[in-house]
Structure formats: structure tokens, C-alpha cells
N, C-alpha and C positions, 0 to 999 in steps of 0.2 A: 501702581496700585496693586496689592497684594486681593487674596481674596481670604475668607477667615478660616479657610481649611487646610491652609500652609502656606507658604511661600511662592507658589506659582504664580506667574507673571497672569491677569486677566489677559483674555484671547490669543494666550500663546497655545497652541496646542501640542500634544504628545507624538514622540515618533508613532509612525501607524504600527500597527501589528504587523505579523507575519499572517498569512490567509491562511486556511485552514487547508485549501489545496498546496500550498508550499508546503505542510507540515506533513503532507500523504504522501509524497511521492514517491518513496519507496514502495508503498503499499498496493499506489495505483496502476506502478509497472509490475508488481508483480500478479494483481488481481488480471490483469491484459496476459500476461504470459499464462498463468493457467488458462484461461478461457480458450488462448491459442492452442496451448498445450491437449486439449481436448480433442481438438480436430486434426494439428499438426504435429509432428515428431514430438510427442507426451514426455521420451524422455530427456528433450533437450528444455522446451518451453515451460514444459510443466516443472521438470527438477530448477529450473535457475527461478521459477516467479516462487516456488517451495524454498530453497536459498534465500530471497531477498525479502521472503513475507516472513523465514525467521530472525532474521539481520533487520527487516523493521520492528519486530515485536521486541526482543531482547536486548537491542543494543540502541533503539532509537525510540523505542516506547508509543510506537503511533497508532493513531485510534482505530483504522480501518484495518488494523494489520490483524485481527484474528480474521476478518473475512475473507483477506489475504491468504491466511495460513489453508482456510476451507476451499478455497478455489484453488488454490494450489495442487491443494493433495488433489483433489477431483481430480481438476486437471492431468494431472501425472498418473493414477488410478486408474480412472475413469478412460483416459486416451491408451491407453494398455488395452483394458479390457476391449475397448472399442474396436479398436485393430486387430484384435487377438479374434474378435469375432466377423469381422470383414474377412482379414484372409484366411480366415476358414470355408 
């Protein structure tokens, strides 16, 4: 038994999707490395989650990757400045 909106078999269903956290994950290590990058050595965490938040936005198109790109730079900025003004 067909159903009248094409050809599909009644109660077969569709492969599932992909989840929407499969589809961040570039985005969501990198939004974690700036955050780290804040506190911890800015120019390692912060410059690599700034790296993979532009490698999520431009080459992989994912949706959390502008907040990526904003945490990022903070992070790497922000943890500069931070330490710039601790060891002083």
C-alpha cells in the first residue's frame, strides 16, 4: 500500500537526521577553547577555537559558528589583555 503522496511504502519510515549537535561540532570545540582561552594560555586556546570557528563558518557553514568566531576572538583578546594586566 502506497500512500497518495508518492511512492513510500505506509510505516516505513525515513533515515533519521543528523542532530543538530552532530552538525556544531566544530563550533562547540571551538566556543570551549575560547572560553578556555580566556583564562588559560589565550594564545594557544584562544588562537586554535579562532582557527576552527573560521574552518566552521567558511568551509562547513555551521550555525553556531559566528558565536564561535565572538568567543573566540575574546577569548584570544581578552586573555591577552587579562594577563597583560595580572603581571603587571
Amino acid at each position: 500500500m502506497t500512500t497518495q503522496y508518492g511512492n513510500q511504502p505506509v510505516g516505513q519510515r525515513h533515515a533519521m537526521a543528523k542532530s543538530s549537535a552532530s552538525e556544531n561540532v566544530l563550533s562547540i570545540i571551538a566556543i570551549v577553547l575560547g572560553a578556555i582561552g580566556l583564562l588559560f594560555l589565550p594564545i594557544v586556546f584562544g588562537l586554535g577555537g579562532l582557527v576552527l570557528a573560521i574552518i566552521a563558518k567558511f568551509v562547513r557553514h555551521e550555525r553556531l559558528s559566528t558565536i564561535a568566531l565572538i568567543v573566540g576572538a575574546v577569548g584570544l583578546i581578552g586573555g591577552m589583555i587579562l594577563g597583560a594586566i595580572i603581571a603587571s
